[in-house]
Structures are given as C-alpha cells and as structure tokens.
N, C-alpha and C positions, 0 to 999 in steps of 0.2 A: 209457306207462302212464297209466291214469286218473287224472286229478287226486283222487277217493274213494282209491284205494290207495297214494297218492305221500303226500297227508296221513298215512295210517294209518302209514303206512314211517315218514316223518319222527317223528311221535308218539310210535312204540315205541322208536327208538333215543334220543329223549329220555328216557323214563323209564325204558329203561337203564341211565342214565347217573347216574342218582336225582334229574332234573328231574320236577316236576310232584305229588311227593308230597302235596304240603300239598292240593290238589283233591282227588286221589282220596279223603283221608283225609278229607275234607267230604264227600264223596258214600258217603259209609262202602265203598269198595274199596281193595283193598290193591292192587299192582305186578304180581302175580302172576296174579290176577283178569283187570282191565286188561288185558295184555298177553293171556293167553288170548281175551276176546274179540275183541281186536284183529286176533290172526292167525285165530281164527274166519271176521272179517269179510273178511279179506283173500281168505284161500282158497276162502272162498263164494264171494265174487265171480267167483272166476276160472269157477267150476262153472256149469254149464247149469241155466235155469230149470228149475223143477218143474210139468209143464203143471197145469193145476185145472180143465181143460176148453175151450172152443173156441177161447174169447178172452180165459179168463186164464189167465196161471201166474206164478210164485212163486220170488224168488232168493233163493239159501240167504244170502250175505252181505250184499246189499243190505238184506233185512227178516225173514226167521225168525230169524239171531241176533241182530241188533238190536234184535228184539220181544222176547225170551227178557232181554237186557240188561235193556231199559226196565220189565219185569216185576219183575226183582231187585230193583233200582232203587226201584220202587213199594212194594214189602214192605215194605224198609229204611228210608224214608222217616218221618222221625222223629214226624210229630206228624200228625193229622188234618186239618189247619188245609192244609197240604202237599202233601197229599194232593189234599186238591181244588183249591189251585191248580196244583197237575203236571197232572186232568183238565180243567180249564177252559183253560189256557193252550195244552194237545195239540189243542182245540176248536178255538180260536181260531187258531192257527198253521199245523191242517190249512185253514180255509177263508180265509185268507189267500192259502197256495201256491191255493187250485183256485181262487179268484177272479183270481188274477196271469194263471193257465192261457186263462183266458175273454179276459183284455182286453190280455196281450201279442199281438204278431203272429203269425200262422197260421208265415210264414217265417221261421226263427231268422236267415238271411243279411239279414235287411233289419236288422238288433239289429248294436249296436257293442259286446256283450256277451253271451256262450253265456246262454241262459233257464235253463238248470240254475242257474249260479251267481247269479241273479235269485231264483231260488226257494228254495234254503240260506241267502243274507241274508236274506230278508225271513221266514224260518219262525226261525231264527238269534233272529235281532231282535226279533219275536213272545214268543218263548219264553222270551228272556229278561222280557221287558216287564212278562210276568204269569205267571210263574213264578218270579221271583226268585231263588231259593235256587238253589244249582247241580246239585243235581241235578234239582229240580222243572224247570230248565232245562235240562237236556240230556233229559229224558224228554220233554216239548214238544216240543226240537226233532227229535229222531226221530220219535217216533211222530207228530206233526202231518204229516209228509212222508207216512209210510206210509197215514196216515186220507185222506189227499187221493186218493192213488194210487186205492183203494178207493172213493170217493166218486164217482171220474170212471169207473173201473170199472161200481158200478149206474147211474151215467147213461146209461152207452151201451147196456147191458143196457135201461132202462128205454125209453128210446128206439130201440130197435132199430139201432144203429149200430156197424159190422162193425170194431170196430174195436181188437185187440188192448190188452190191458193186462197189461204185466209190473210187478209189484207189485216193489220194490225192485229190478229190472233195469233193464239198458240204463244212461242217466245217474242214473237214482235213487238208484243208490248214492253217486255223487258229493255228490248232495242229500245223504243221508242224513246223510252223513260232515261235510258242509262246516256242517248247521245247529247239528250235536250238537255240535261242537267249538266252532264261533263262539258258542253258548248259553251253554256252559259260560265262555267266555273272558272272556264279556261281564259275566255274573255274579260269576266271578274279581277280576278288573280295576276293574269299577265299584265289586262291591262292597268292596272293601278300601278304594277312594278313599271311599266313604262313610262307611265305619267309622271312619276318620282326621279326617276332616273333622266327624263327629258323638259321636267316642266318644271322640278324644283326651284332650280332658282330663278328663272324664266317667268315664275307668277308674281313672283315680289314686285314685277314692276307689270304687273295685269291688273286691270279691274273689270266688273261684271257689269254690263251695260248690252241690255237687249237681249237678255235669256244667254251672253255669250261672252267669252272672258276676250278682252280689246287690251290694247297695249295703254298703261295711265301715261307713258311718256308721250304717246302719241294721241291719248286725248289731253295733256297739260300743253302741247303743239296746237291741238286745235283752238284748245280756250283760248292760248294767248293770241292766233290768228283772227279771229271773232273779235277779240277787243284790240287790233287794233286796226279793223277793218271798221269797227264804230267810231275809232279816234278820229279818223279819217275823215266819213261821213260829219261828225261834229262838225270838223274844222272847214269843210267844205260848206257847212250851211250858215255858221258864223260868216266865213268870205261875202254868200249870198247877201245875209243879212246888212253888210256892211260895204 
C-alpha cells in the first residue's frame, strides 16, 4: 500500500479512538468531518485519474478532495491576518517542492531517499514556517504540493515538452498526505512547546473573555475604573438632589 493511504489508515483509526481531538478542534473540524475526508482521500486514490486532456489529468483523492478540504479550511479560517499567511506560506511551499524538482537528480535510484518523501518534508517544513497556525499549516502544505504539480504542468505546456502530468496522482498523493500531516504536526508540537515556554507563567494572571485569553489584572483595572466612574455619578446626582 502507498505510504499516502497507510498514513491516512493509521490516522483514522487514531481518531477513532478519540486521539487527536484537540487539532481538529483548532483547525475548527469536528471527528466526523476528518474522517469523511480521509476516506474520501483514500478511495480517490485508489480511482483512476480524470483525463483534462493530452497531458494532464487529475486524481480524485490525490487533489480534488484535498482542494475541496483546503477551501473549507480557508472559509473557516479565523481572522484575515490568516488568511493570507495560509496564501503566502501555499506560495512559498509550492516553489519550494518545484524548485527541489529542478535541482534533485533526473534518477530517484541514484537518491538514498524516494524524492516524494524529499518533497512532503520540505513543503511539510515550509508550511509550517510561514503558516504557523495549524490549519494555515496544513492548507500550505496541501495545496503548495498541488500549486507545484500545476506549475510544472504550464512549464511543459509552455515549453513544448510531451510530458504527462498527473496532478495529485502517481506519488503525489503520498506528497500530499505526508506534508499536510507533518504541517499540521509541526504546528501541534512546536507550538505548544512555545506556548509553555512563553505563556506559562504569563497565564496565571490571563482570563478568558470573548473567545480570547485578556490580562485579569487589566480587567480587575477596569472593574475598579467602572466603580468608581459610578461613585462619581452617585455623588454627582445626590449634589443635584440637594
């Protein structure tokens, strides 16, 4: 089995299992979701391209549902700010992989390492870099695979060179699968160890107000400026009164 569909296997019966919750619920998908695109991608893969003409076509699990994901993904995506590091960092991680494409060797057998998995690290890597958040990180790393696919696609177009491109087929999918998850992982991981290492003690005095952690010293600042902006007011209408 493809190492793309062995990941995807092992994945779903983690979150089965109700490992992995706390991620989804940061990338705002629920278990249910997940899992439906997962075996989406699975059983695409197994399906035959979709020709697009001479020299391209197009696989269902490699890159149409993974693009359909990466679109969700982008809606839900919380804040503007987000948004465009999700398309800056997909930029940057597609010409990463097409530039690897250019300067690894013509012959994968001369490599002590398959070039797919050369190219899910280092889009992986990318995406996490400058996409930070975890989902702006797994949208990276998917779709930077897919934007390279297509990139090397109009080159050969552009250059007249007969040379088939299956857009999320073949090992792509494995790409796909190996950078979205290591984005995500990388994000997971690092960033909790930062959060620990910068917010540890820094939360002791945070509380959660408005879906967002505020400073309590600086709302116990404001309670007391409220009361005694009504002391005020009081004393001001007793004066009237009187």
């Amino acid at each position: 089995m493809p190492l793309g569909l062995t990941l995807l296997a092992v994945v779903s019966i983690l979150l089965l299992f109700g490992l992995g919750q706390n991620i989804l619920d940061r990338m705002r998908l629920n278990d249910k979701t997940a899992l439906f695109f997962m075996a989406g991608i699975f059983i695409g893969g197994l399906l035959p391209d979709i020709s697009l003409g001479r020299y391209f076509s197009i696989n269902i699990g490699g890159a149409i549902i993974p693009l359909i994901l990466v679109v969700y993904l982008y809606v839900k995506a919380g804040t503007r700010k987000e948004k465009t590091r999700s398309i800056l960092a997909t930029i940057l991680a597609a010409a990463g992989v097409y530039l690897a494409g250019k300067l690894l060797p013509d012959d994968p057998e001369t490599m002590f390492i398959d070039p797919n998995y050369v190219y899910g690290i280092l889009a992986g890597i990318i995406a996490y870099l400058f996409g930070r958040s975890r989902r702006a990180s797994f949208i990276a790393g998917v779709g930077g695979v897919i934007l390279a696919d297509l990139a090397q696609g109009l080159e050969n177009i552009i250059r007249n060179i007969p040379a088939p491109i299956s857009i999320g087929g073949a090992g792509a999918l494995d790409i796909v699968v190996m950078s979205g998850l290591l984005a995500v992982l990388l994000a997971e991981f690092i960033g909790e160890l930062r959060e620990k290492l910068q917010g540890g003690t820094d939360k002791k005095h945070m509380t959660f107000d408005s879906a967002e952690f505020t400073s309590a010293m600086g709302a116990e600042d404001k309670s007391r400026h409220k009361e005694e902006q009504g002391e005020k007011e009081r004393d001001g209408n007793e004066q009237k009164n009187h």
